[in-house]
N, C-alpha and C positions, 0 to 999 in steps of 0.2 A: 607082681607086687603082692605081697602077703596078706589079709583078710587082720586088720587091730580086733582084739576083741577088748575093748573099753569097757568097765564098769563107772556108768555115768553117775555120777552122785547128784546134779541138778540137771534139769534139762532147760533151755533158754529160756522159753515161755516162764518159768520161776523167777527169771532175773528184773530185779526193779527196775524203769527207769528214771529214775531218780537217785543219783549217786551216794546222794547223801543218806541216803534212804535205806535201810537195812543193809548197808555193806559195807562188813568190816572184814577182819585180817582173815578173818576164817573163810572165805572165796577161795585166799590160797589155796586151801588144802583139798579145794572140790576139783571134778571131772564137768568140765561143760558142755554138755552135748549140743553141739552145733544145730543149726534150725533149719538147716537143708539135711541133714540126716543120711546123708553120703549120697541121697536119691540128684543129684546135678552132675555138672561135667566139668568140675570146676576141681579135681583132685580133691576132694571132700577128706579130710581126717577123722570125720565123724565126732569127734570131741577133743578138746581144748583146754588148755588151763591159762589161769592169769599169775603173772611173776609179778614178783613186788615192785618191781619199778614199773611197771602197766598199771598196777592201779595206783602206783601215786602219781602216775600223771594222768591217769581218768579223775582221779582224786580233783586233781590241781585245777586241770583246765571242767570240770563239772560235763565231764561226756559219761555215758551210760557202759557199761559194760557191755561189750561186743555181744551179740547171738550168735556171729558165723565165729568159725574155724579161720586161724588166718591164712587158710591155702584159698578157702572162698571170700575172704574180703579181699585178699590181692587180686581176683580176677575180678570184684565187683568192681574194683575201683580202677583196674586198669577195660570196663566197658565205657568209662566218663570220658575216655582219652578220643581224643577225633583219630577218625581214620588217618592212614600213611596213604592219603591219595589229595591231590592239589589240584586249584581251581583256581581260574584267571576271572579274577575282577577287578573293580573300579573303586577307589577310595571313593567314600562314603558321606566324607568330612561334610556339607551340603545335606543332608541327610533329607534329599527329596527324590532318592530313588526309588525304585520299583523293589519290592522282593518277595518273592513268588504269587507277584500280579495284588501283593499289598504297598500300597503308600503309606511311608511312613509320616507320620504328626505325632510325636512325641512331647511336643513347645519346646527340646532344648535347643539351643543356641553356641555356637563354638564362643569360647571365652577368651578367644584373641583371631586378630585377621590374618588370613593364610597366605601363604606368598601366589596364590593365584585370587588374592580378592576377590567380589561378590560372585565371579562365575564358577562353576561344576571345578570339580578338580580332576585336572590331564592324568593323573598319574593310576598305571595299571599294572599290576603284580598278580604273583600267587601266594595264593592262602590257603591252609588246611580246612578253613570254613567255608561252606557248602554257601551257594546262592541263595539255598531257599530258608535257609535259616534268619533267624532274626537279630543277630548280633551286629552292629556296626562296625565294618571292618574300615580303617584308617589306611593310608598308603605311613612309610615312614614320616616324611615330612610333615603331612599334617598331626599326626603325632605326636611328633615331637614339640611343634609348635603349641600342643592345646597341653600339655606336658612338662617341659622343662622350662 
């Protein structure tokens, strides 16, 4: 793969966040040098531009103009994704289980009764969410039931 040599016209640290805030059409016409600066492992382009339909929907929805490159916000965003590895547990729905040796009290309350009423719910799957994590994981049924 060939070495770009970019002539960066702004470098990230320049970029407002505040959309509304010093940026207008003239963005277009800049080089954005990314803020990982090719030094990651994430296929770094080193710099970046914004197309006019990027900023009018950074415009629209009030989001800031990127810093990374988007070879590096695709991997940042595919780090948010859970592992491709599954875990066997217990619907939650009761939410007086253990999880990684914390009890949870929250005060919520399921807002309709389960088809296993006031006791633990029998129902045990797999889930991409890890035990020790803090999320409430639901079997279907109860689900659906606090849901539809």
């Amino acid at each position: 793969m060939s070495k770009k040599d970019y002539k960066i016209t702004t470098p990230s640290f320049e970029l407002f966040d505040n959309i509304d805030e010093g940026v207008g059409e003239s963005v277009l016409n800049e080089i954005i040098g990314c803020e990982h600066k090719g030094e990651c492992k994430e296929q770094c382009t080193v710099a970046f531009k914004v197309t006019p339909r990027e900023l009018e929907f950074y415009k629209t929805e009030k989001i800031p103009l990127p810093r990374l490159c988007p070879n590096c916000r695709h991997y940042q965003r595919l780090k948010k994704n859970n592992p491709i590895k599954f875990y066997h547990r217990q619907c939650m729905c009761d939410r007086k289980l253990d999880i990684g040796g914390k009890k949870l009290d929250d005060g919520y309350q399921n807002t309709v009764i389960h088809f296993h009423g006031d006791r633990p719910c029998p129902n045990e799957f797999e889930t991409s969410y890890a035990p020790n994590r803090l999320e409430i994981v639901y079997c279907g049924d109860c689900y659906n039931s606090e849901v539809v």
